[in-house]
C-alpha beads as a LAMMPS data file, in Angstrom:
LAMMPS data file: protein, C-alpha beads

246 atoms
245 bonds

1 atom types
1 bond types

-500.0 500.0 xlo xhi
-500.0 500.0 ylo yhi
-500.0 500.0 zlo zhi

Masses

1 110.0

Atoms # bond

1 1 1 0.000 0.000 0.000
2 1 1 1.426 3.241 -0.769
3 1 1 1.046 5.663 1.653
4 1 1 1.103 8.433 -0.069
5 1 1 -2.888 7.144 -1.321
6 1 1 -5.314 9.010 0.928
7 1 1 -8.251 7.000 -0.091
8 1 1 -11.628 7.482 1.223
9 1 1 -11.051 4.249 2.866
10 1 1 -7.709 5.380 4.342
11 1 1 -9.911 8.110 6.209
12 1 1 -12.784 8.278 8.245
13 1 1 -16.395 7.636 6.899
14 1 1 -18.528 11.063 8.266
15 1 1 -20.247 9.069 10.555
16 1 1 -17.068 8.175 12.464
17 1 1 -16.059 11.363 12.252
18 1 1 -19.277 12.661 13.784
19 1 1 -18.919 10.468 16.784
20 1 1 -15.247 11.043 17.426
21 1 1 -16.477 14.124 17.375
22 1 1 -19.135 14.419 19.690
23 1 1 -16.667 12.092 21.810
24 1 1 -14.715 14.888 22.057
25 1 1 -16.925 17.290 23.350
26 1 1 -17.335 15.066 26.320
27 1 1 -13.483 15.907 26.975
28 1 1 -12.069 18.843 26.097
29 1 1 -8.237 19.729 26.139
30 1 1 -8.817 21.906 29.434
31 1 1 -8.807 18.768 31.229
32 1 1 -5.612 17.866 30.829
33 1 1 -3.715 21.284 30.457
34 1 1 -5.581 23.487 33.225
35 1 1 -4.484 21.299 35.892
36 1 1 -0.651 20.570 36.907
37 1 1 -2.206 17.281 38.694
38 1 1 -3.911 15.900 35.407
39 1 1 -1.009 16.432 33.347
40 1 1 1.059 14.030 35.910
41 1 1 -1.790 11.489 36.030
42 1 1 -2.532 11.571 32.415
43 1 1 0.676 11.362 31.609
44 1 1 2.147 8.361 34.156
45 1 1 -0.725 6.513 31.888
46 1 1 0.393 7.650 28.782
47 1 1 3.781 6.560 29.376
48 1 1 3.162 3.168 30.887
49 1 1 0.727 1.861 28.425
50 1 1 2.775 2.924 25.604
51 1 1 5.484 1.097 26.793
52 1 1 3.784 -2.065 27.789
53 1 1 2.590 -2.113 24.192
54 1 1 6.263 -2.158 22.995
55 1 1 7.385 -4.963 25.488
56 1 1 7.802 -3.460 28.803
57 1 1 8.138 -5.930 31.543
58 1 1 7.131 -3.026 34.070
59 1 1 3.752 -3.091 36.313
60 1 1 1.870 -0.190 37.102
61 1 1 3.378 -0.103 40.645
62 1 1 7.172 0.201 39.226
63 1 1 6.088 2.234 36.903
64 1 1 4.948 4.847 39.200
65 1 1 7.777 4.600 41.544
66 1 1 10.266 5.397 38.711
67 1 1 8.774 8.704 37.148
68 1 1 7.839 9.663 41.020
69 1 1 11.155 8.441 42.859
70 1 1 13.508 7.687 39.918
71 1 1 13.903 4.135 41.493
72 1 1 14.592 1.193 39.114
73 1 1 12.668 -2.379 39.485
74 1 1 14.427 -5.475 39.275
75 1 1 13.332 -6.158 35.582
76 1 1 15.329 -4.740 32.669
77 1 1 17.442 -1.774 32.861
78 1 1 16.027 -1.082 28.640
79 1 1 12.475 -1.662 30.183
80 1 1 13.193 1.894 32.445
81 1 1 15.265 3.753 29.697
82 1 1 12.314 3.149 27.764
83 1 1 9.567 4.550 30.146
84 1 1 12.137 8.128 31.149
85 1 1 12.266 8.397 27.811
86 1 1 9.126 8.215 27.105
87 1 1 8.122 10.600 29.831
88 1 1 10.671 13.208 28.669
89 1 1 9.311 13.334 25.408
90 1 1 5.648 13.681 27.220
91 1 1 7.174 16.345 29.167
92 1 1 8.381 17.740 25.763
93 1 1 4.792 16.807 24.425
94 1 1 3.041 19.568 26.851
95 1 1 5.630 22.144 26.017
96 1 1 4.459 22.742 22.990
97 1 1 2.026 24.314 23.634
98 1 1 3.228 26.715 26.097
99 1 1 2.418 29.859 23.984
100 1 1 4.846 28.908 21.673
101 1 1 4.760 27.337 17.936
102 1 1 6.172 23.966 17.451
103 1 1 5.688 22.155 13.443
104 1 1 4.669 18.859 13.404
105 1 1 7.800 18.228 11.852
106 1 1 10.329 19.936 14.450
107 1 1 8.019 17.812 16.574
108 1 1 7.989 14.121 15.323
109 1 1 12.098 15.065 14.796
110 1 1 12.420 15.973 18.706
111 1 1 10.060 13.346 19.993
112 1 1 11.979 10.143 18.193
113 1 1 14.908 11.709 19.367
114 1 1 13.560 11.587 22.628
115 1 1 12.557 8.385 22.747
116 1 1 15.750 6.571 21.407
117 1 1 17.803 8.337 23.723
118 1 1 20.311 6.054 25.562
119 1 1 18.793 2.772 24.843
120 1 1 20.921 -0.222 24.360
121 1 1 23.364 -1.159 21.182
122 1 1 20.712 -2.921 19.910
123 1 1 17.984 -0.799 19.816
124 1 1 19.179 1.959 19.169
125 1 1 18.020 4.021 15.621
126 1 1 20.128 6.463 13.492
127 1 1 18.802 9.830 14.437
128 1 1 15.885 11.946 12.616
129 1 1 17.661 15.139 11.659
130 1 1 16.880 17.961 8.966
131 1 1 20.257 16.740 7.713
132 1 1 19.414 13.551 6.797
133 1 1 18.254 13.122 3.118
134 1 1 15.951 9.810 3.596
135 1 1 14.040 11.256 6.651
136 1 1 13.749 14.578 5.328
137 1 1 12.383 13.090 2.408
138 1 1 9.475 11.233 4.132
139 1 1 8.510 13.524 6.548
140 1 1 8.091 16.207 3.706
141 1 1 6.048 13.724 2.010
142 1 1 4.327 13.151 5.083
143 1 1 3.575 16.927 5.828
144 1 1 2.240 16.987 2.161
145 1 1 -0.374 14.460 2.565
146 1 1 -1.304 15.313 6.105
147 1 1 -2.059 19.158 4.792
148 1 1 -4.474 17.892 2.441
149 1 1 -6.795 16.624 5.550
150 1 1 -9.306 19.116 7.262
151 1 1 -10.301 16.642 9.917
152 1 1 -8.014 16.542 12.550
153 1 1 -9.152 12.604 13.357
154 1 1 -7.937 11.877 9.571
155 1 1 -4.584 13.772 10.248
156 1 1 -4.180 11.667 13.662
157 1 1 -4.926 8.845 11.718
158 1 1 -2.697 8.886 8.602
159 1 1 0.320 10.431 10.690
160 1 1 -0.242 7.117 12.927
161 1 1 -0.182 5.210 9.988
162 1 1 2.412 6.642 8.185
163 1 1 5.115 6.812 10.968
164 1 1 4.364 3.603 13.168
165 1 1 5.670 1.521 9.378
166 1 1 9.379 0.302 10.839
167 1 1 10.403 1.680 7.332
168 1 1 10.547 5.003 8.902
169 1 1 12.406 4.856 11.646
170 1 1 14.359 1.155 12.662
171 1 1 13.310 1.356 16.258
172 1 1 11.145 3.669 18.521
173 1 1 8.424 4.041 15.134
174 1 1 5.430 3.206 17.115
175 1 1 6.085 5.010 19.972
176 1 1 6.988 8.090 18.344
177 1 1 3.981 7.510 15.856
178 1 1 1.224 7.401 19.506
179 1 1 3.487 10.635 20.420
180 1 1 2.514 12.046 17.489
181 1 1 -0.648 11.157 17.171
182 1 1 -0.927 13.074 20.579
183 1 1 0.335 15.994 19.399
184 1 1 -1.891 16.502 16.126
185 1 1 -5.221 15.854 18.413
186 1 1 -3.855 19.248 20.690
187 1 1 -2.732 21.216 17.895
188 1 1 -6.291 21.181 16.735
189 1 1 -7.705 21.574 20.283
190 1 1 -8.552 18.071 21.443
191 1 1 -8.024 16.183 23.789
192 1 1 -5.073 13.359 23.065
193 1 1 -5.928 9.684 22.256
194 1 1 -4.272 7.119 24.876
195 1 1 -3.729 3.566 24.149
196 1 1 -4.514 1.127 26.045
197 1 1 -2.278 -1.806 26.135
198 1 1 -5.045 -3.982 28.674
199 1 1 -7.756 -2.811 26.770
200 1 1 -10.260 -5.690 24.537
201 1 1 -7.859 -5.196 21.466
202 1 1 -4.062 -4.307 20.768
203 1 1 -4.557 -1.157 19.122
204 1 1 -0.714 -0.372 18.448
205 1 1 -0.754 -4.203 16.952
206 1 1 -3.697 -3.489 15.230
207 1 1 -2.632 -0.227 13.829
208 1 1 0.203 -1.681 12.413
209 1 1 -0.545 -4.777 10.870
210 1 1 -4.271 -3.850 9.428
211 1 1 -1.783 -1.068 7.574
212 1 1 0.629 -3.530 6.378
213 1 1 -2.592 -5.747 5.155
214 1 1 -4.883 -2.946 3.610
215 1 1 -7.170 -3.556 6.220
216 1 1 -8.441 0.197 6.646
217 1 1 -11.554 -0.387 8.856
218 1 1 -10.017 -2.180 11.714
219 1 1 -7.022 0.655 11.522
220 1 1 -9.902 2.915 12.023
221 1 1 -12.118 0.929 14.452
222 1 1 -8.638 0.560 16.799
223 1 1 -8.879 4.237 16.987
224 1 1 -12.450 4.791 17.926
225 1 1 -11.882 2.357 20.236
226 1 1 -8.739 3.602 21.996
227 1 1 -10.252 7.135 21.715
228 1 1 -13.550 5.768 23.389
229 1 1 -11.766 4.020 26.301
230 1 1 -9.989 7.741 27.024
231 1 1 -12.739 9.889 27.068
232 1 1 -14.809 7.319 29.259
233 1 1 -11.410 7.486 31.562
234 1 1 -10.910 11.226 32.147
235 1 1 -14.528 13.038 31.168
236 1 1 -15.478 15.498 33.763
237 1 1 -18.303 13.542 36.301
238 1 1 -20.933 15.165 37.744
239 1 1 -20.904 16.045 41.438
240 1 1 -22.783 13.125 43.119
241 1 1 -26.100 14.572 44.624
242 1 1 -26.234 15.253 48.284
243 1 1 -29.810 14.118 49.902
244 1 1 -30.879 15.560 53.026
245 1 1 -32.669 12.760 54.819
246 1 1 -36.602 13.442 55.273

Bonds

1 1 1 2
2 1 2 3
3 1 3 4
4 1 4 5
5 1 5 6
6 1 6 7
7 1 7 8
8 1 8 9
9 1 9 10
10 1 10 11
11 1 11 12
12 1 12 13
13 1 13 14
14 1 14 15
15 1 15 16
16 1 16 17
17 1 17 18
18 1 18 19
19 1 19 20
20 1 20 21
21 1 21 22
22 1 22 23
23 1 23 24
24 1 24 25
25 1 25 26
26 1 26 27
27 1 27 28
28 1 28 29
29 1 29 30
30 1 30 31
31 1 31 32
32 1 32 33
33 1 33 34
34 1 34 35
35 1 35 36
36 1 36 37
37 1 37 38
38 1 38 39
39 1 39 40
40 1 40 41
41 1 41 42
42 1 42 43
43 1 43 44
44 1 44 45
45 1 45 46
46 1 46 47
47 1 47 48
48 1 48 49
49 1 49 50
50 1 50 51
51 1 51 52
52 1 52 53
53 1 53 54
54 1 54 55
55 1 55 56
56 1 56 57
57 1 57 58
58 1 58 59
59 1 59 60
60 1 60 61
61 1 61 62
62 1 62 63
63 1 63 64
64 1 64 65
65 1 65 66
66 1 66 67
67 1 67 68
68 1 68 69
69 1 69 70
70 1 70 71
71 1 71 72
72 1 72 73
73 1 73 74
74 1 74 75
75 1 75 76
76 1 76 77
77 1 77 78
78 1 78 79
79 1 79 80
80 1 80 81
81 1 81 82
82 1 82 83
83 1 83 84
84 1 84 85
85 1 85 86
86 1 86 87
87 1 87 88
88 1 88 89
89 1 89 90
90 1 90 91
91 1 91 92
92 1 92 93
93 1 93 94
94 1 94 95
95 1 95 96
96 1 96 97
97 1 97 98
98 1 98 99
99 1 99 100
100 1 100 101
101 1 101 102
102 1 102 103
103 1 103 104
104 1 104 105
105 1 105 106
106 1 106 107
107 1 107 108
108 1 108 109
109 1 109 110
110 1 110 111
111 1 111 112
112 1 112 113
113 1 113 114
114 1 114 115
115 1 115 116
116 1 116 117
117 1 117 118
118 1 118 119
119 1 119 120
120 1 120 121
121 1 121 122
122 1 122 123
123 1 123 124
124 1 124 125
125 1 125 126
126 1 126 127
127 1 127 128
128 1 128 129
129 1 129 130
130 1 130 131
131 1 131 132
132 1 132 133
133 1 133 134
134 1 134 135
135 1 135 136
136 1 136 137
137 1 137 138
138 1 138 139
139 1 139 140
140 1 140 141
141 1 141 142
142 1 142 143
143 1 143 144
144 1 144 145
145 1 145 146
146 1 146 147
147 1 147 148
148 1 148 149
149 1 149 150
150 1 150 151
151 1 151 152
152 1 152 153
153 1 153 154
154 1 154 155
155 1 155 156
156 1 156 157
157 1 157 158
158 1 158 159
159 1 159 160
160 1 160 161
161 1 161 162
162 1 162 163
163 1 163 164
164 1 164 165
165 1 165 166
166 1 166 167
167 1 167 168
168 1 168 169
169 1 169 170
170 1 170 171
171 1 171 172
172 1 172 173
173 1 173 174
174 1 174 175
175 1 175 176
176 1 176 177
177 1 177 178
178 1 178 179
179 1 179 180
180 1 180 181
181 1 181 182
182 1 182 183
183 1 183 184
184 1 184 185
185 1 185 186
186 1 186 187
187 1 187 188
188 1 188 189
189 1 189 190
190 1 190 191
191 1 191 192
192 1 192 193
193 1 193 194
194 1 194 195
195 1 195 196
196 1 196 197
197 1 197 198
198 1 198 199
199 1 199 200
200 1 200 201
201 1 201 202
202 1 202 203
203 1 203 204
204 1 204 205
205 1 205 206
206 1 206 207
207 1 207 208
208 1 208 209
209 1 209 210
210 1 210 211
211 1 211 212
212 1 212 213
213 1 213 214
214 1 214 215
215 1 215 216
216 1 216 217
217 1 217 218
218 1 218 219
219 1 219 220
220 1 220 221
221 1 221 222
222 1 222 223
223 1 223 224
224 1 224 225
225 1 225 226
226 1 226 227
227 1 227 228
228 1 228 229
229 1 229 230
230 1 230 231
231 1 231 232
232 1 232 233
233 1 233 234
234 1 234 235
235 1 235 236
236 1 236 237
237 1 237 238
238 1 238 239
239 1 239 240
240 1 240 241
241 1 241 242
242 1 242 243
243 1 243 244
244 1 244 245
245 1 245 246
C-alpha cells in the first residue's frame, strides 16, 4: 500500500467522524492542560501503556515509583530507559504548547529523538535530523499528505499510519507515531488519544498490521476504540447529589 494514497477508505467515513467528534466534546483539552495534577496522572498513563505495548516488563506499581522516585525495578534496565524516555518526550509533548509554535515536523524530529535516547546497542536508531536526506524526504512527504486533511481525526490517523511503518524509523516508530498522534489531536484543540495496552484489542498491533494488510476499517475501528476508552477514563463527572434525609 502506498502511503502516499489518501483514499476514502484510508480516512474516516462522516459518521465516524461525527462520533469522534461528539466524543470529544465530552473531553475537552482543558482537562488535561488546566491542571498541573492531570497532566502528571494523564501522563504516568500515557507513558506506561505505551510502553507495555512495545514490550515493557514493568507493572503499574514500578512504573509509578520510577517517574515519582527515579527508582529502578528489578526487571530490565532497557524496560526503564524506555519509560524516562518516554516521559521526557511527554514532558516535551506539553511544552508545545506553552504559547509557543512547534511544526509537526520539528516535533515528530524531537520526539523520536527523545525516545531513542540512551537505549541499548541494539535498539538503538540512526537519528531523525533535517540533515538527513531519507528522513527529510518522508517527513516532507508526510507533511504533504497530512495538509491535504481538514479533519483533525484523519490527520491523527494517517500520521499514525504513516510513521508507526518500521520503514521510517528502525526502532522507537510506534512510539513516536502514539506521540505524534498526541500531538496533532492538541494542535487542533482536542483532547489526546491514549492507548490502552489492557484494553479488549491491541490497538498499536492493530494499527500496524491492518496497515501492512490494507485492512483500513479495523485501523480505524482501533482508533475509535482507543479514543472511546480515554474519554470514558478522564470526562469530567458530575458532582454526586447530596440528599438531606426526610
Amino acid at each position: 500500500m502506498c502511503r502516499s494514497d489518501l483514499t476514502p477508505s484510508m480516512l474516516f467515513n462522516v459518521a465516524e467522524q461525527q462520533y469522534l467528534h461528539r466524543l470529544s466534546q465530552r473531553l475537552p483539552l482543558s482537562v488535561l492542560l488546566s491542571s498541573a495534577r492531570n497532566q502528571e496522572e494523564i501522563g504516568m498513563d500515557f507513558v506506561y501503556h505505551s510502553a507495555r505495548l512495545s514490550g515493557s516488563r514493568y507493572d503499574w506499581h514500578d512504573t509509578l515509583t520510577l517517574l515519582k522516585n527515579g527508582r529502578t525495578a528489578a526487571k530490565p534496565f532497557a524496560d526503564a530507559v524506555m519509560l524516562l524516555n518516554l516521559w521526557r518526550s511527554y514532558q516535551y509533548l506539553l511544552s508545545c504548547f506553552d504559547a509557543k509554535h512547534t511544526s509537526i515536523q520539528d516535533f515528530i524530529i524531537n520526539s523520536h529523538a527523545l525516545i531513542t535516547q540512551d537505549l541499548p546497542p541494539h535498539q538503538q536508531d540512526k537519528p531523525v535530523s533535517h540533515h538527513s536526506a531519507y528522513p527529510a524526504a518522508e517527513l516532507n512527504r508526510l507533511m504533504t499528505e497530512e495538509q491535504k486533511l481538514h479533519n483533525p481525526f484523519d490527520r491523527a490517523l494517517y500520521c499514525y499510519n504513516y510513521l508507526a511503518d518500521g520503514n521510517r524509523f528502525p526502532y522507537g516508530s510506534k512510539r513516536t507515531a502514539r506521540h505524534t498522534t498526541a500531538f496533532v489531536l492538541m494542535n487542533a484543540g482536542l483532547f489526546p488519544c491514549v492507548f490502552w495496552a489492557d484494553g479488549n484489542q491491541d490497538d498499536a498491533e492493530s494499527f500496524g498490521c491492518d496497515v501492512e494488510n490494507n485492512n483500513s476499517s479495523n485501523s480505524r475501528n482501533a482508533f475509535i476504540h482507543a479514543y472511546k476508552q480515554t474519554v470514558a477514563r478522564y470526562e469530567p463527572k458530575p458532582a454526586p447529589e447530596c440528599r438531606r434525609a426526610a
